[in-house]
C-alpha positions as CSV (number, residue, x, y, z in Angstrom):
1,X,-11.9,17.5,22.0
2,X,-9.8,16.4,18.8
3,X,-9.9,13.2,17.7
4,X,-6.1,10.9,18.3
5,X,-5.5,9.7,14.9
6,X,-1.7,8.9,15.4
7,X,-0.1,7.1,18.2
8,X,3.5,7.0,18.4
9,X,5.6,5.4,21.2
10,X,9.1,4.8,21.6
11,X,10.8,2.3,23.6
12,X,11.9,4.4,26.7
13,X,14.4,2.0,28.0
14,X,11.4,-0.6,28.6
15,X,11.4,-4.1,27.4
16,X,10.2,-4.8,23.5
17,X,7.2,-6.9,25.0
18,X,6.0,-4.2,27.6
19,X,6.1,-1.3,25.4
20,X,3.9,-3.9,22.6
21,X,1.4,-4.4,25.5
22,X,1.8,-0.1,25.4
23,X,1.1,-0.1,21.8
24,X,-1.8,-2.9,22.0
25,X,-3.4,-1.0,24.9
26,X,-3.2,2.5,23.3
27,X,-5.0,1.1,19.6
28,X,-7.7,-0.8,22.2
29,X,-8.5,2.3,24.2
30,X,-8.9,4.9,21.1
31,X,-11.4,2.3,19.4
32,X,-9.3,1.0,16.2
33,X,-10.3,-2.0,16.5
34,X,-14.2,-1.8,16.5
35,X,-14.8,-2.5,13.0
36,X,-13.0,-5.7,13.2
37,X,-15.7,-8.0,13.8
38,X,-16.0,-11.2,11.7
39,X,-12.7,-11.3,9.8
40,X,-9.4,-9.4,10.2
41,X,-6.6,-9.8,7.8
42,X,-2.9,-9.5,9.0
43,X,-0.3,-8.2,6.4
44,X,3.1,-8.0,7.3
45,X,5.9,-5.7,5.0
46,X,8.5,-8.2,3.4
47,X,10.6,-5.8,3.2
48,X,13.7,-6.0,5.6
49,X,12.4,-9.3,7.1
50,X,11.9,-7.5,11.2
51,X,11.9,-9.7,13.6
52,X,10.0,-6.3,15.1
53,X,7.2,-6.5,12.5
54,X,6.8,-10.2,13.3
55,X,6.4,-9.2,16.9
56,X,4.4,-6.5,16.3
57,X,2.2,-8.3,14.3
58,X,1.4,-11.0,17.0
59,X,0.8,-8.8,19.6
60,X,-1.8,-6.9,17.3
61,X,-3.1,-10.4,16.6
62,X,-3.2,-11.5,20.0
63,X,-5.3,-8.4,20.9
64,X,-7.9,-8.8,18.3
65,X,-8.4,-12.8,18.9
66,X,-9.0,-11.6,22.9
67,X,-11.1,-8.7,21.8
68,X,-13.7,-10.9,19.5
69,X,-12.7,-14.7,20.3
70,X,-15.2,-15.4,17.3
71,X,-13.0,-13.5,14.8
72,X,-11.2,-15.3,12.1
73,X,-7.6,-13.7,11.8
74,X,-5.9,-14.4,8.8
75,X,-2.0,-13.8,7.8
76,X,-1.0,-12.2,4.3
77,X,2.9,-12.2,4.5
78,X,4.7,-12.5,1.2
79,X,7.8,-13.3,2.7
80,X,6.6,-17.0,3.6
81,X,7.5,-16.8,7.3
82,X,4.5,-19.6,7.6
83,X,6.0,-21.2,11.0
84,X,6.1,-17.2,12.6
85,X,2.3,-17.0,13.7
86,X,1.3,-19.1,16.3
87,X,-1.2,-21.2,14.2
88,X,-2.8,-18.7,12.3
89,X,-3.4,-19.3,9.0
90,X,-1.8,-17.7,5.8
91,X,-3.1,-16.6,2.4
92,X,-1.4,-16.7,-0.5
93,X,-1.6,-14.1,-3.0
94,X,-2.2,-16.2,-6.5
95,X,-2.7,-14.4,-9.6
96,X,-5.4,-17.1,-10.3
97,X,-8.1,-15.4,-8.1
98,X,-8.0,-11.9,-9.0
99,X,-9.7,-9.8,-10.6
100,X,-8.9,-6.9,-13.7
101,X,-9.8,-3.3,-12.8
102,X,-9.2,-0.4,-15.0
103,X,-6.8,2.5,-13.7
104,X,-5.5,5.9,-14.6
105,X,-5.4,6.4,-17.9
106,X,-7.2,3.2,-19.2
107,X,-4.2,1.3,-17.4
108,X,-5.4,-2.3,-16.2
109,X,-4.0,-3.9,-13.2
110,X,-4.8,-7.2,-11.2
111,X,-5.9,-6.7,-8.1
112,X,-6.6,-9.9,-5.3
113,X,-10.4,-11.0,-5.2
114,X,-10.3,-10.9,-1.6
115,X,-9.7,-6.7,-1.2
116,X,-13.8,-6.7,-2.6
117,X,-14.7,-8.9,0.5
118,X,-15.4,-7.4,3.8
119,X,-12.5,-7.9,6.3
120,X,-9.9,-5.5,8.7
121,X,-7.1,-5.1,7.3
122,X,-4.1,-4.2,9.7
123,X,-0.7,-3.5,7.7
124,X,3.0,-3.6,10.0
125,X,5.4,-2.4,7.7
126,X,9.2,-2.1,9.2
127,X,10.7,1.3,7.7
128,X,13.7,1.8,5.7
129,X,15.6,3.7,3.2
130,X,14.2,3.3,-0.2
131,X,15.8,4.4,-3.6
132,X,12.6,5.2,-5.3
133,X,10.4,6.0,-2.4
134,X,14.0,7.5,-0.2
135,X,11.6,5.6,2.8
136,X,10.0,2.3,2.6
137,X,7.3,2.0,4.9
138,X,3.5,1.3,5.2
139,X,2.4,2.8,1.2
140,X,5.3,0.6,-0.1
141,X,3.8,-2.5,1.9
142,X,0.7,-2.1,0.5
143,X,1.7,-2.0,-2.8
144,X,3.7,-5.0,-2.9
145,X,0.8,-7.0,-3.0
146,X,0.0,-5.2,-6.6
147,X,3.8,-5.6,-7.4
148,X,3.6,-9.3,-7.0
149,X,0.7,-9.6,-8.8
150,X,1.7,-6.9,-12.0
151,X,5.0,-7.6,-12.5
152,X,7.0,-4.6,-14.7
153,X,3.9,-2.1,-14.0
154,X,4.6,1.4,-12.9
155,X,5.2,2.0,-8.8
156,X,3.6,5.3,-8.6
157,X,0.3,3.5,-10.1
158,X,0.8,0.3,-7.7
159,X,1.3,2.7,-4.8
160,X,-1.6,4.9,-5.3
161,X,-4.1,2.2,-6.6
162,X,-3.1,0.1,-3.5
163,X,-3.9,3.2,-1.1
164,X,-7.3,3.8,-3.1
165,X,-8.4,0.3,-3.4
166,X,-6.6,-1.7,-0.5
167,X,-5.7,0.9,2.3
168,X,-5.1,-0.3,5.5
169,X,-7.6,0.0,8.3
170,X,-4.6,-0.1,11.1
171,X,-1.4,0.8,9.9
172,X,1.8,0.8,11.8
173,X,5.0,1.5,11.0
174,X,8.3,0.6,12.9
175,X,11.8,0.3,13.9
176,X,15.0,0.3,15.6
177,X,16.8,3.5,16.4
178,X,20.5,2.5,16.8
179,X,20.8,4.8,19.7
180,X,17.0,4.9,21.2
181,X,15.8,1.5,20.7
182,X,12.6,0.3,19.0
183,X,9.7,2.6,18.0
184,X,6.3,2.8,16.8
185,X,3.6,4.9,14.9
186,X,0.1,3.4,14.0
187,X,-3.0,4.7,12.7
188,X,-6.2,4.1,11.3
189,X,-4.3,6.3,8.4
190,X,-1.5,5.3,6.3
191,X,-0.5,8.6,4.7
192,X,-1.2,10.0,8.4
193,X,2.1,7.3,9.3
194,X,3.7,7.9,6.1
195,X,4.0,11.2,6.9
196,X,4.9,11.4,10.2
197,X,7.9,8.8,9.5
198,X,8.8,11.9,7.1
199,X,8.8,14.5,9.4
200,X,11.3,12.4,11.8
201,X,13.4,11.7,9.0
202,X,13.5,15.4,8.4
203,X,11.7,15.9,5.6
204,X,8.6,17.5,4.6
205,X,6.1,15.3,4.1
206,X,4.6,17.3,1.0
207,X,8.1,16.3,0.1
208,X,8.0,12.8,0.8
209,X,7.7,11.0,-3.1
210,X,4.9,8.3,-1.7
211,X,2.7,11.2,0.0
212,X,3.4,13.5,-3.3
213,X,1.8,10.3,-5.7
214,X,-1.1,10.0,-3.3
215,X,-2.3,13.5,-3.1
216,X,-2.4,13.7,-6.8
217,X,-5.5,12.0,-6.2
218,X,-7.2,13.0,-2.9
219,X,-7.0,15.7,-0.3
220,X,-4.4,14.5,1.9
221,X,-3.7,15.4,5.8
222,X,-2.2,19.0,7.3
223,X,1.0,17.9,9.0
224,X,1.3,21.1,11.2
225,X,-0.6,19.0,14.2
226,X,1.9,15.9,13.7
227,X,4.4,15.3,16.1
228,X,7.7,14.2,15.7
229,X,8.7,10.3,16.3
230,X,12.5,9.2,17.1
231,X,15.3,10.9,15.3
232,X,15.1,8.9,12.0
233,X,17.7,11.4,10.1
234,X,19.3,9.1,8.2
235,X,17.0,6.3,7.0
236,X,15.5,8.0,4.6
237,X,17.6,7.8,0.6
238,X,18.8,10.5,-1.6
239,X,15.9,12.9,-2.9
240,X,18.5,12.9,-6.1
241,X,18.5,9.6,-6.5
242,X,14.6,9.1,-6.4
243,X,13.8,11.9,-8.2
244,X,15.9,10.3,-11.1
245,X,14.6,6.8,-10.8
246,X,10.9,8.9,-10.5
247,X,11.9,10.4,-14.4
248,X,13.1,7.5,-15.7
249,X,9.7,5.1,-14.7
250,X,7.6,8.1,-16.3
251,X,9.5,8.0,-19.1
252,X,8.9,3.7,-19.6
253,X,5.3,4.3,-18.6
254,X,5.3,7.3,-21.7
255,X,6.9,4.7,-23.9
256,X,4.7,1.9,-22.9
257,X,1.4,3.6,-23.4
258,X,2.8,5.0,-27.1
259,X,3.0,1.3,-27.8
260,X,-0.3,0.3,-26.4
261,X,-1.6,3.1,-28.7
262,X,-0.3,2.5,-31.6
263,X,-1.2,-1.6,-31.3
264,X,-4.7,0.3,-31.1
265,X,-4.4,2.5,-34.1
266,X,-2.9,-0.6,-35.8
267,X,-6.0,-2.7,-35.2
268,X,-8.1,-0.2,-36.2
269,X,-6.5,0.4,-39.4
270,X,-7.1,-3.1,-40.5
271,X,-11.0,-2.7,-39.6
272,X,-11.0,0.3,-42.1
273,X,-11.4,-1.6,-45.1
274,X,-14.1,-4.2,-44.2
275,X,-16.3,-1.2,-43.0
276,X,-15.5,0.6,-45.8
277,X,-16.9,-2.3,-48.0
278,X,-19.6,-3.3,-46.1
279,X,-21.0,0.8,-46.1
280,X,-20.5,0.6,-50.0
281,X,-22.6,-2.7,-50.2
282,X,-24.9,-1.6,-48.1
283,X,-25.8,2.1,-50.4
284,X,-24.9,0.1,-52.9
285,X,-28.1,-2.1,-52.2
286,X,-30.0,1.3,-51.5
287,X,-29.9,2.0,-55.2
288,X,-30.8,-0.6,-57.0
289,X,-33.9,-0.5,-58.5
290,X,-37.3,-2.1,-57.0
């Protein structure tokens, strides 16, 4: 039998809280939530400010504190909608407690000291168009974390090192057809919801610019088993427009590393000389006689 890794439900003409018991039943019954068992970690997209994330969020919460009464639930939500979660408390993400990693290409980012503790980590990201990305769902929530932290650093390098580093344990993506109503698609992947968002957008996910950055990197999923969610034709930006904006941060990340290497050569250059005369000294003291 194949293993569900993607649920997707739509809102059927049911009431919002109904279908979230749905989604909250489906995630219980295929086992995502096993491996939450002594801290779970809530992070909510800022981007759009849902009310259906919100929701979302709290049901998924409300689930897990059933599930394992013990477990400590914690809210990550950048947008500061503190008074939103029934008493659970938030984390802020402060550059004061991270720590440095080294990426691609000698590139250094800032990463939060708590993504090298153990927790679960569920991401609800609401979906929408994006000019870099064309959509902005689940990969761009993750990497806003890294945004906030690295201010000015690349987005394909926050995208990706978020994915490698922090990716979600339970993702889910959502939103509000204006004709269908509200939908959902979760799972324990994120490219696996990043894609199929694509492929009810109508586009290839191979051609989708967050799933092209991640697979740079790592095998990612065949799509030909991934069915369709709501019509989402439409939400998704112009490929023109984020292929141009995709030139144009390749070309400051070209122009920022020629600087970083010439401060290197620079600093090198000035070491020259002192070697230089400490090698002389030191054949110099070689020769002398006995």
């Amino acid at each position: 039998m194949t293993e569900t890794r993607l649920v997707i439900l739509e809102h059927d003409g049911q009431a919002r809280a109904a279908r979230l018991h749905d989604l909250v039943a489906r995630v219980t019954a295929l086992g995502w939530f096993e491996r939450a068992t002594s801290r779970a970690l809530l992070h909510v997209g800022s981007g759009g400010q849902s009310s259906l994330a919100a929701e979302t969020a709290q049901a998924l919460a409300a689930a897990l504190r059933e599930r394992s009464p013990a477990l400590r639930i914690e809210v990550l939500d950048l947008a500061g909608r503190s008074g939103q979660w029934n008493g659970l408390p938030t984390l802020a993400v402060d550059r004061d407690d991270t720590v440095v990693v080294r990426g691609p290409r000698g590139s250094t980012l800032r990463v939060p000291r708590l993504w090298f503790e153990s927790f679960f980590l569920v991401t609800v990201a609401p979906v929408r168009p994006d000019r870099r990305w064309r959509i902005g769902g689940v990969l761009q929530a993750q990497a806003e974390i890294l945004a906030h932290l690295n201010p000015g650093a690349s987005t394909s390098l926050l995208l990706s090192e978020a994915h490698r580093l922090g990716a979600s344990d339970l993702a889910v993506a959502c939103g509000t057809h204006a004709g269908t109503g509200d939908w959902w698609v979760a799972s324990p992947s994120d490219v696996l919801v990043e894609g199929a968002v694509a492929r009810a957008a109508g586009i290839d996910p191979r051609d989708l610019p967050g799933v092209r950055t991640i697979a740079r990197h790592e095998l990612v999923a065949s799509w030909e088993a991934v069915h369709v969610a709501p019509d989402l034709r439409g939400v998704a930006a112009s490929a023109l427009g984020a292929t141009v904006l995709a030139a144009r941060e390749r070309g400051v990340a070209t122009g920022r590393r020629t600087l970083e290497d010439l401060s290197l050569v620079a600093r090198n250059l000035r070491k020259v000389p002192q070697a230089l005369r400490r090698r002389l000294s030191a054949r110099a003291g070689r020769r002398q006689p006995a």
